[in-house]
N, CA, C and O atoms as CSV, one atom per row, in Angstrom:
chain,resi,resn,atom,element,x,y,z
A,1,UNK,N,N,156.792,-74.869,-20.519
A,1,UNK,CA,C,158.088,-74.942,-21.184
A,1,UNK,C,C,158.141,-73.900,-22.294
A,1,UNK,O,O,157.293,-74.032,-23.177
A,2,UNK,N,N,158.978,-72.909,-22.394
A,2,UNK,CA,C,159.278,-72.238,-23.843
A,2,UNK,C,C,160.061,-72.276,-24.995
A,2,UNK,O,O,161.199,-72.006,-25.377
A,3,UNK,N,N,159.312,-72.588,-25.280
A,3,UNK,CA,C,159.294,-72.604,-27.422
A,3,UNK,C,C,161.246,-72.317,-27.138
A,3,UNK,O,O,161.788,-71.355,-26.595
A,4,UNK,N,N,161.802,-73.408,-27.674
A,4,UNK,CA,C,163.270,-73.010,-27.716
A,4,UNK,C,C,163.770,-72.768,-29.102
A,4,UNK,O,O,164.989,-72.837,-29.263
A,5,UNK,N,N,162.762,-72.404,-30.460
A,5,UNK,CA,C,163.133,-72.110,-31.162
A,5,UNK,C,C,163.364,-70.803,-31.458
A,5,UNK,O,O,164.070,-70.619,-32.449
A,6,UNK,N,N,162.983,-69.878,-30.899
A,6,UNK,CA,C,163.781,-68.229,-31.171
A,6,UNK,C,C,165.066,-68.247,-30.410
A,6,UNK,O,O,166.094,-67.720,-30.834
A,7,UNK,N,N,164.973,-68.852,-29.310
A,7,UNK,CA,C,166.046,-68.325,-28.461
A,7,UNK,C,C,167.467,-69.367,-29.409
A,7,UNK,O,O,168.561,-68.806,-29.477
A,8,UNK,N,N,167.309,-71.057,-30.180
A,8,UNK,CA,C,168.229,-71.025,-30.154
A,8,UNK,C,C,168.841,-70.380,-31.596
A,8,UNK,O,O,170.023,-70.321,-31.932
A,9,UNK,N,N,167.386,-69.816,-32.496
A,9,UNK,CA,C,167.661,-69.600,-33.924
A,9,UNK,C,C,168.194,-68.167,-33.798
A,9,UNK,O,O,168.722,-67.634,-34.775
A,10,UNK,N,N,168.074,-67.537,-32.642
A,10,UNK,CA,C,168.730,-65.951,-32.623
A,10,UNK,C,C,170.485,-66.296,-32.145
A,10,UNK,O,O,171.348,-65.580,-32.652
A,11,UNK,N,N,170.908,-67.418,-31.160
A,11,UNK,CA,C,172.137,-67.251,-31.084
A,11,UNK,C,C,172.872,-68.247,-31.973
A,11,UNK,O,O,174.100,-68.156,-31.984
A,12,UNK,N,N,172.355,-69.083,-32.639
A,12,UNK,CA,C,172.944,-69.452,-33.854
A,12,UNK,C,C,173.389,-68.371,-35.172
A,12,UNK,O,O,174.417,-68.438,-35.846
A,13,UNK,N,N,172.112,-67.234,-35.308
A,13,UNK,CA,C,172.079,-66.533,-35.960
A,13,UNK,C,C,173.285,-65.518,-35.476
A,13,UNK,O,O,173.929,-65.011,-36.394
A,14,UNK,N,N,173.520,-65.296,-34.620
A,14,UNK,CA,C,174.943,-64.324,-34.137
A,14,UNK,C,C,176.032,-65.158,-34.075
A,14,UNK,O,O,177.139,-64.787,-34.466
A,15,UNK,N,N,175.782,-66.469,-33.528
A,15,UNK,CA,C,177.447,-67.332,-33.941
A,15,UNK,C,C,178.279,-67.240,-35.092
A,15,UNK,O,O,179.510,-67.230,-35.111
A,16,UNK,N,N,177.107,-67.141,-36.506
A,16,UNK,CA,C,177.441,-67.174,-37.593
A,16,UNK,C,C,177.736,-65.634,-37.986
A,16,UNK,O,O,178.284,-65.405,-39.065
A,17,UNK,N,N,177.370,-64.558,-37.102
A,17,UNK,CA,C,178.219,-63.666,-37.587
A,17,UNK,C,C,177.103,-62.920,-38.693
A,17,UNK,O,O,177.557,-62.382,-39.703
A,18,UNK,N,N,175.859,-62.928,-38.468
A,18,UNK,CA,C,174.799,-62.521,-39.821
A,18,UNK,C,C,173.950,-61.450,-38.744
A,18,UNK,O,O,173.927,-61.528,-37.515
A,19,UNK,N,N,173.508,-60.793,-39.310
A,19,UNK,CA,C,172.200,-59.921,-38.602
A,19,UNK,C,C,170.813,-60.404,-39.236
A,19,UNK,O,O,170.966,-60.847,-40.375
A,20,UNK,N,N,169.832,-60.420,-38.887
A,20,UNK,CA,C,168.390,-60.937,-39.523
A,20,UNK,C,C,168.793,-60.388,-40.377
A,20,UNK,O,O,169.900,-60.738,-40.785
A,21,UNK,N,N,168.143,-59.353,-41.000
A,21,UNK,CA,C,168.401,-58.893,-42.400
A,21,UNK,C,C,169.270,-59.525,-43.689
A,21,UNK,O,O,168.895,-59.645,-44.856
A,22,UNK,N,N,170.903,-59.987,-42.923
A,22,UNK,CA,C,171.660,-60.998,-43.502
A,22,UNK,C,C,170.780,-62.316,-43.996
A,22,UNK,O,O,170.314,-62.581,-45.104
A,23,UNK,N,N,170.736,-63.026,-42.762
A,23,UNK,CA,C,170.064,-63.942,-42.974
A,23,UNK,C,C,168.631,-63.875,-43.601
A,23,UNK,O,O,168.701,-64.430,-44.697
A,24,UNK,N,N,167.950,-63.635,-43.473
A,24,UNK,CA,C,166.626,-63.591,-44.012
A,24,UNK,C,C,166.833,-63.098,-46.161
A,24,UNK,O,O,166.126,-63.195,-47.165
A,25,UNK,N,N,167.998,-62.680,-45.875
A,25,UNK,CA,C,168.447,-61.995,-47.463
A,25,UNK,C,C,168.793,-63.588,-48.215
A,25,UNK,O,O,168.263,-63.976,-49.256
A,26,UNK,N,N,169.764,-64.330,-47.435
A,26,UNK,CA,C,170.330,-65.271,-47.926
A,26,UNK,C,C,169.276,-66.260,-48.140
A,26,UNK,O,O,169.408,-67.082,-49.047
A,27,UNK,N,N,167.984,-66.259,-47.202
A,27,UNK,CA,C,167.487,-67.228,-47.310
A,27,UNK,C,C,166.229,-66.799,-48.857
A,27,UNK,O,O,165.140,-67.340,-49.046
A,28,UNK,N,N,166.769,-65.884,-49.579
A,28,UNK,CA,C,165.676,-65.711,-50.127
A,28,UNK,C,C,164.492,-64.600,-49.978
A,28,UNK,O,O,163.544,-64.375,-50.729
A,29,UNK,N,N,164.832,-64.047,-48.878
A,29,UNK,CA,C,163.828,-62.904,-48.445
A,29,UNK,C,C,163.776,-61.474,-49.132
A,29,UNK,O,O,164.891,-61.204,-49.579
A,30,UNK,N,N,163.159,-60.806,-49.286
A,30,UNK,CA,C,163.355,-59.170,-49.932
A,30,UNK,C,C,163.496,-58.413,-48.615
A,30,UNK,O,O,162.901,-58.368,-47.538
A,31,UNK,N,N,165.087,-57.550,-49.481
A,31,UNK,CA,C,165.655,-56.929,-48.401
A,31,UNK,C,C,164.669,-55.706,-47.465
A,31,UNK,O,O,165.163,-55.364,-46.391
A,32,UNK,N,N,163.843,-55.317,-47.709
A,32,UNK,CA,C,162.760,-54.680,-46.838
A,32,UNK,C,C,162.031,-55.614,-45.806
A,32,UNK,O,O,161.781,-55.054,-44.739
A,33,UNK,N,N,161.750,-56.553,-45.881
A,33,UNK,CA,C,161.188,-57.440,-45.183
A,33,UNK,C,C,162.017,-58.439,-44.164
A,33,UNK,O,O,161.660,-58.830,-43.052
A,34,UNK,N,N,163.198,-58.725,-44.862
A,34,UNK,CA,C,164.258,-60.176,-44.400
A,34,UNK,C,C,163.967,-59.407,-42.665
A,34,UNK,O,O,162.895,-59.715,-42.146
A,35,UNK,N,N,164.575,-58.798,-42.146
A,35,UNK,CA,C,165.214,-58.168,-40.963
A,35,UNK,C,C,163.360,-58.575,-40.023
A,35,UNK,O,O,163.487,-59.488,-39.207
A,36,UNK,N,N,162.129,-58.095,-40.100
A,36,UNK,CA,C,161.588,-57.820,-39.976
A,36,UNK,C,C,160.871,-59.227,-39.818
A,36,UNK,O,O,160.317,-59.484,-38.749
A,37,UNK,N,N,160.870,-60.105,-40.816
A,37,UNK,CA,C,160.528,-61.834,-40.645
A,37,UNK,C,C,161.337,-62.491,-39.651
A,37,UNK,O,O,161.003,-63.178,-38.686
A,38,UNK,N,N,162.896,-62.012,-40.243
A,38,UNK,CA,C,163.986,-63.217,-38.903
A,38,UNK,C,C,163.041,-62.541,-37.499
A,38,UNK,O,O,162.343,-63.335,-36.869
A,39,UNK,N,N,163.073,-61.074,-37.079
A,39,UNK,CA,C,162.810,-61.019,-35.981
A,39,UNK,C,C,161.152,-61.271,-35.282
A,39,UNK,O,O,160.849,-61.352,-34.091
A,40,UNK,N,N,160.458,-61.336,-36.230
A,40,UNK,CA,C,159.502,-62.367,-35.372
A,40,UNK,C,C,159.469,-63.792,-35.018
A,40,UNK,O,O,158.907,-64.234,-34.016
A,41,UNK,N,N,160.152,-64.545,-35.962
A,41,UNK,CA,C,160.687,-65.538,-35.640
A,41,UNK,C,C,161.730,-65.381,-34.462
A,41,UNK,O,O,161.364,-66.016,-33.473
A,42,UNK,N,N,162.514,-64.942,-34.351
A,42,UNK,CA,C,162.999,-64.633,-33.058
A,42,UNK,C,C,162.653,-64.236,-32.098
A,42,UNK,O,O,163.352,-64.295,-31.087
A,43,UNK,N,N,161.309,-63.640,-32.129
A,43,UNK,CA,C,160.601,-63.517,-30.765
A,43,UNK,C,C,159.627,-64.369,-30.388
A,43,UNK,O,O,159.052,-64.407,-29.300
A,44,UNK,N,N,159.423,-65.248,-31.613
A,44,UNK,CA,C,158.718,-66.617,-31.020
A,44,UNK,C,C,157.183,-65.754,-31.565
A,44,UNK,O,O,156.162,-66.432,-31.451
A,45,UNK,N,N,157.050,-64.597,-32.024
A,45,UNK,CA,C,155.508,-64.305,-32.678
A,45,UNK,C,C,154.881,-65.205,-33.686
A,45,UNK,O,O,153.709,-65.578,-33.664
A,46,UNK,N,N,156.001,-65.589,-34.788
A,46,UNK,CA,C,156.009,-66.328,-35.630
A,46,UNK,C,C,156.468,-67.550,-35.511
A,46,UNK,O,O,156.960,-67.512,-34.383
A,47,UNK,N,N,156.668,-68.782,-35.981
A,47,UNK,CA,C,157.076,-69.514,-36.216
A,47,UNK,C,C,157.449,-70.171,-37.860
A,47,UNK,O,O,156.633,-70.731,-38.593
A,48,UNK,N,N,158.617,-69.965,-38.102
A,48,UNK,CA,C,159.165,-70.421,-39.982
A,48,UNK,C,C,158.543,-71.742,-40.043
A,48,UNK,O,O,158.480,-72.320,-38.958
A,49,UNK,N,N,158.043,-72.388,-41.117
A,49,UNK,CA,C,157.517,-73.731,-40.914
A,49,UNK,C,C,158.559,-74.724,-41.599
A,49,UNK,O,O,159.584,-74.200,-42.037
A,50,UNK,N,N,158.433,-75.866,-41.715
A,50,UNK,CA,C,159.457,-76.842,-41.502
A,50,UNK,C,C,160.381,-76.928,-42.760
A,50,UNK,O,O,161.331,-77.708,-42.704
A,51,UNK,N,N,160.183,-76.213,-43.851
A,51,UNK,CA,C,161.044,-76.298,-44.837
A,51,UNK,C,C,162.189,-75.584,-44.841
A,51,UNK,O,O,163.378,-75.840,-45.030
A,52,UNK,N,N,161.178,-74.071,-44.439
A,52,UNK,CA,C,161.759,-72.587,-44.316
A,52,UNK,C,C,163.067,-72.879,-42.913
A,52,UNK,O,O,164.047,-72.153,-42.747
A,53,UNK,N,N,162.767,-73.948,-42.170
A,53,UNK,CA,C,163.310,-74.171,-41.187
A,53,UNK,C,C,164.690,-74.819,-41.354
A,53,UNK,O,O,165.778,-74.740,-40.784
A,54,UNK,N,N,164.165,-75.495,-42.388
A,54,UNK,CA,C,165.710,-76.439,-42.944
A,54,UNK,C,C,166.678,-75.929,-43.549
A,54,UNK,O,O,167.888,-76.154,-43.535
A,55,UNK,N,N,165.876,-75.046,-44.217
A,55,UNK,CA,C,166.947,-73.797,-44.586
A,55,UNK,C,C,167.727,-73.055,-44.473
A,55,UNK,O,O,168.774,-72.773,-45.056
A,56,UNK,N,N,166.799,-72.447,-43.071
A,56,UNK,CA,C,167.779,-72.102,-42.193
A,56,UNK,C,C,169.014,-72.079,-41.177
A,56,UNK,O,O,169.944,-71.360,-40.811
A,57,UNK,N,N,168.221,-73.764,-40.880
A,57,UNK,CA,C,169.874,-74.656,-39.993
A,57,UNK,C,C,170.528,-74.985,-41.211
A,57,UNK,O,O,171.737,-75.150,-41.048
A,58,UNK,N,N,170.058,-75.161,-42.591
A,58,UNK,CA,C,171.512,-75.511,-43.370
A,58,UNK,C,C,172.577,-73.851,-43.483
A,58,UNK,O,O,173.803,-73.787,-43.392
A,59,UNK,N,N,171.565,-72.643,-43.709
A,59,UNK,CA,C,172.328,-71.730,-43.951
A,59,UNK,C,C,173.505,-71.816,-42.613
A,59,UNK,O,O,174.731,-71.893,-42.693
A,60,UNK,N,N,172.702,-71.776,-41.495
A,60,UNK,CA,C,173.402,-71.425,-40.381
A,60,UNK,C,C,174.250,-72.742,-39.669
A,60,UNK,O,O,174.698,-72.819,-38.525
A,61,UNK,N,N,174.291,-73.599,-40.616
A,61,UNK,CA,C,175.536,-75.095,-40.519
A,61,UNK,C,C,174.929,-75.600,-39.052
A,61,UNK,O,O,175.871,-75.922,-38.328
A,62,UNK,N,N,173.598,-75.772,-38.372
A,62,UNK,CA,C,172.935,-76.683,-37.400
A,62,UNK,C,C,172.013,-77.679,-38.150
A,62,UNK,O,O,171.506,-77.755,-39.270
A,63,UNK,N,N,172.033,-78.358,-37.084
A,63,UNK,CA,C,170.807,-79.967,-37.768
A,63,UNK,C,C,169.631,-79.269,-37.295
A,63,UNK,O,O,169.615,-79.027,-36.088
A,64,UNK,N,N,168.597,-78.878,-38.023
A,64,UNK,CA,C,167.719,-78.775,-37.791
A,64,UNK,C,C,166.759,-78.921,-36.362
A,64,UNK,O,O,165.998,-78.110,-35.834
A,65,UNK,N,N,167.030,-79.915,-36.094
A,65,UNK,CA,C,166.655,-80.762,-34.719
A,65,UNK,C,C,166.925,-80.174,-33.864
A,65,UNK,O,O,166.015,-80.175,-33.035
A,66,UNK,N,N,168.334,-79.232,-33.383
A,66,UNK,CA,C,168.309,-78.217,-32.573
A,66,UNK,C,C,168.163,-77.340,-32.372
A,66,UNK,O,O,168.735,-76.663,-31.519
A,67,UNK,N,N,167.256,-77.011,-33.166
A,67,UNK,CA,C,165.992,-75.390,-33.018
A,67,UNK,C,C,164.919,-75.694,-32.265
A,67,UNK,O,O,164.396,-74.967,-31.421
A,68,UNK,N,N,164.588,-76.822,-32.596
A,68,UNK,CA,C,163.699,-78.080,-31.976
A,68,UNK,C,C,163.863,-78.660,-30.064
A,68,UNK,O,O,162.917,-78.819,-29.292
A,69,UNK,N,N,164.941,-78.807,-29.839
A,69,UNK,CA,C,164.943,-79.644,-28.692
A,69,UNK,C,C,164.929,-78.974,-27.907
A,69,UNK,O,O,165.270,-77.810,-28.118
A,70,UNK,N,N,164.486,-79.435,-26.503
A,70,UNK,CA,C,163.937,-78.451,-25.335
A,70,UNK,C,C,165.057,-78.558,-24.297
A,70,UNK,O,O,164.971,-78.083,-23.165
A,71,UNK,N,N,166.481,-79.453,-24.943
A,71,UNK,CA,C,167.114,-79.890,-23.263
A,71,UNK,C,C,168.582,-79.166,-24.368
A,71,UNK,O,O,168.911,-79.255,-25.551
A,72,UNK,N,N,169.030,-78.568,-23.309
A,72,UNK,CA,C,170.281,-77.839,-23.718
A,72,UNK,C,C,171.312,-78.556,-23.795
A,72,UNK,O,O,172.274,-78.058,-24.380
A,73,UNK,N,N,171.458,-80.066,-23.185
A,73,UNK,CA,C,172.717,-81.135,-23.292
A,73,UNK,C,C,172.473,-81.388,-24.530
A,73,UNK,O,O,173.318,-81.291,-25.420
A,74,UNK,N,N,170.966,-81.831,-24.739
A,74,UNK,CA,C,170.688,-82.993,-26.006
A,74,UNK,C,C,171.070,-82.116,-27.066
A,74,UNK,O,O,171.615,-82.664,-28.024
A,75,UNK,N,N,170.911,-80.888,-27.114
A,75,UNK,CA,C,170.491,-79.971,-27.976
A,75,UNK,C,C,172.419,-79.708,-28.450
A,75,UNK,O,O,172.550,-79.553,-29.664
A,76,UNK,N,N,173.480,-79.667,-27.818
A,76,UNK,CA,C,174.688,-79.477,-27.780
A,76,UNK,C,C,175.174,-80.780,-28.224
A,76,UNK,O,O,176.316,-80.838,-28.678
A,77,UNK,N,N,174.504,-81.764,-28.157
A,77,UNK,CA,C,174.802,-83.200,-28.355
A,77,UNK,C,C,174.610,-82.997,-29.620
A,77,UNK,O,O,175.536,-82.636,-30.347
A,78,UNK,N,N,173.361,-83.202,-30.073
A,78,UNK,CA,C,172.779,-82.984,-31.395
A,78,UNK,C,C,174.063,-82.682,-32.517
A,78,UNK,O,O,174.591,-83.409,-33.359
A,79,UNK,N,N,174.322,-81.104,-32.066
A,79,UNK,CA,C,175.360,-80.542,-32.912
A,79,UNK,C,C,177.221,-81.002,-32.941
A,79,UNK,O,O,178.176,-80.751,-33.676
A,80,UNK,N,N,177.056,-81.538,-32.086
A,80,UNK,CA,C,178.226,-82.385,-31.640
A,80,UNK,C,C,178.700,-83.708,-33.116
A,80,UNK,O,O,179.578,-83.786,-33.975
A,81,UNK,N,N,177.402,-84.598,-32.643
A,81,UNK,CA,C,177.100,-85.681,-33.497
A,81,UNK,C,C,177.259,-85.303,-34.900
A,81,UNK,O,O,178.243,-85.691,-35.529
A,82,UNK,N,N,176.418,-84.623,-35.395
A,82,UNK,CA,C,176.191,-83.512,-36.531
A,82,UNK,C,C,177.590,-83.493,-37.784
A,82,UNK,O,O,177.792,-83.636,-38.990
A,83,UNK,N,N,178.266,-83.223,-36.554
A,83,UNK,CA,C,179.383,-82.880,-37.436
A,83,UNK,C,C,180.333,-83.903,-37.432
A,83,UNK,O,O,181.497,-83.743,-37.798
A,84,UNK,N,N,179.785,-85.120,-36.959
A,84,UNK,CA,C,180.872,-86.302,-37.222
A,84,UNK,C,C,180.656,-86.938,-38.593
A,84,UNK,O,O,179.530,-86.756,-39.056
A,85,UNK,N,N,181.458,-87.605,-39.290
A,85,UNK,CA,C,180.871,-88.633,-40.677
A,85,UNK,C,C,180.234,-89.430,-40.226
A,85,UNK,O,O,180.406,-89.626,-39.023
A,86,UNK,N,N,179.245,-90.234,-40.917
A,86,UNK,CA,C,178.038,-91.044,-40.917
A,86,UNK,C,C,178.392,-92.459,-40.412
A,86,UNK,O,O,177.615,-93.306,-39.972
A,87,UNK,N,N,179.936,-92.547,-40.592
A,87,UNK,CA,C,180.050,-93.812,-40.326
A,87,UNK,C,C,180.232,-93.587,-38.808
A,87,UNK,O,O,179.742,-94.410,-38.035
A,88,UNK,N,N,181.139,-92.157,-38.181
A,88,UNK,CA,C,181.237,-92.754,-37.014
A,88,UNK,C,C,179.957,-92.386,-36.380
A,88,UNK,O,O,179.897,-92.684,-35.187
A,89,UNK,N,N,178.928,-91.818,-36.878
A,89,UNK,CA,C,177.537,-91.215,-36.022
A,89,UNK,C,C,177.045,-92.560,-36.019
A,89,UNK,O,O,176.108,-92.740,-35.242
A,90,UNK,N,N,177.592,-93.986,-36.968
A,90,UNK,CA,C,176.507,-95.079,-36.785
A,90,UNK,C,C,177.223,-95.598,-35.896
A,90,UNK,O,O,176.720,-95.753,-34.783
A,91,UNK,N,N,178.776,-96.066,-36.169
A,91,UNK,CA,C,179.548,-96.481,-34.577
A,91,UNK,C,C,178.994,-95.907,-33.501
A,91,UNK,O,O,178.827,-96.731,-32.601
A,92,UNK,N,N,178.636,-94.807,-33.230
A,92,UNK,CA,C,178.361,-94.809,-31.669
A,92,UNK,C,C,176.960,-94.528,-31.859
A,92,UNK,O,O,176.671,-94.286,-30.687
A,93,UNK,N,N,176.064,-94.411,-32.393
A,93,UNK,CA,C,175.120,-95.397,-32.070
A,93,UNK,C,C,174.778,-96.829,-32.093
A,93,UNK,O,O,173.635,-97.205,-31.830
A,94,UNK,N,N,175.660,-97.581,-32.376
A,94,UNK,CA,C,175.953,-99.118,-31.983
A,94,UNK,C,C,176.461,-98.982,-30.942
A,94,UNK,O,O,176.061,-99.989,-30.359
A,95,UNK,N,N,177.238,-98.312,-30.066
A,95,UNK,CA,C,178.071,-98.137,-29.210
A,95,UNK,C,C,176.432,-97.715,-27.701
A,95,UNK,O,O,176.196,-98.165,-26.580
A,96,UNK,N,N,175.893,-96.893,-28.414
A,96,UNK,CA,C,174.879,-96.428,-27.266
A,96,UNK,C,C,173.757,-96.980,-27.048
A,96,UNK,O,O,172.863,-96.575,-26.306
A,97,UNK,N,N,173.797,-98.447,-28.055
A,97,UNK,CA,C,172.559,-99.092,-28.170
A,97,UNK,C,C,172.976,-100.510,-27.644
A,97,UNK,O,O,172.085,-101.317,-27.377
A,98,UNK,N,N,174.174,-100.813,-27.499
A,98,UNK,CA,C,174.697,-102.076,-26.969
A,98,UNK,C,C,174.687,-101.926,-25.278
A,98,UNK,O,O,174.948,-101.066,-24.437
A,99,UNK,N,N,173.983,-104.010,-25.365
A,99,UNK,CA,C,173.215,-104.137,-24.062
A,99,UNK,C,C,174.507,-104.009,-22.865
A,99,UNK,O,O,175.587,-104.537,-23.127
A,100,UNK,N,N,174.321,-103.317,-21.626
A,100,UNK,CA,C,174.968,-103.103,-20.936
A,100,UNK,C,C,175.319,-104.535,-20.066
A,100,UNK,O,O,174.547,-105.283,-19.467
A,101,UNK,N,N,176.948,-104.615,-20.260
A,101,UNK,CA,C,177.028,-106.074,-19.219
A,101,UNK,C,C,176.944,-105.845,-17.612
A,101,UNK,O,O,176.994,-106.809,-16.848
């Protein structure tokens, strides 16, 4: 199975309209370097570790979790959910946890 975190942190990273360099700037990086970090992380050489990670799905408005997941529904789900309020993300998980008649 391959590592689905470059592939989905590079087209998140173009959804939002940033180039590594962008991003890696925003996150704190020195502009000689930013461009040069996002893209090993994007080729999966590197891996950002879990803080640096959170950072990044907050810059780039994803839950974290879908840099993470290996199934492209769950992973679309994820971000789906994401962006609902808390109350209705708990409604339907009452909704997806109730016993089937």
């Amino acid at each position: 199975m391959t590592n689905p975190l470059p592939i989905r942190l590079k087209a998140a990273r173009k959804a939002a309209g940033l180039t590594q360099q962008q991003l890696g700037m925003r996150l704190g990086m020195e502009q000689s370097t930013a461009s040069a970090r996002m893209n090993q992380y994007e080729k999966g050489k590197h891996a950002p570790d879990y803080q640096t990670m959170q950072r990044i799905a907050q810059e780039l408005g994803f839950p974290v979790a879908y840099f993470y997941c290996d199934d492209d529904l769950l992973a679309e789900l994820l971000c789906a959910l994401a962006k609902l309020p808390k109350e209705r993300q708990q409604e339907m998980l009452l909704q997806l946890s109730a016993p089937k008649e």
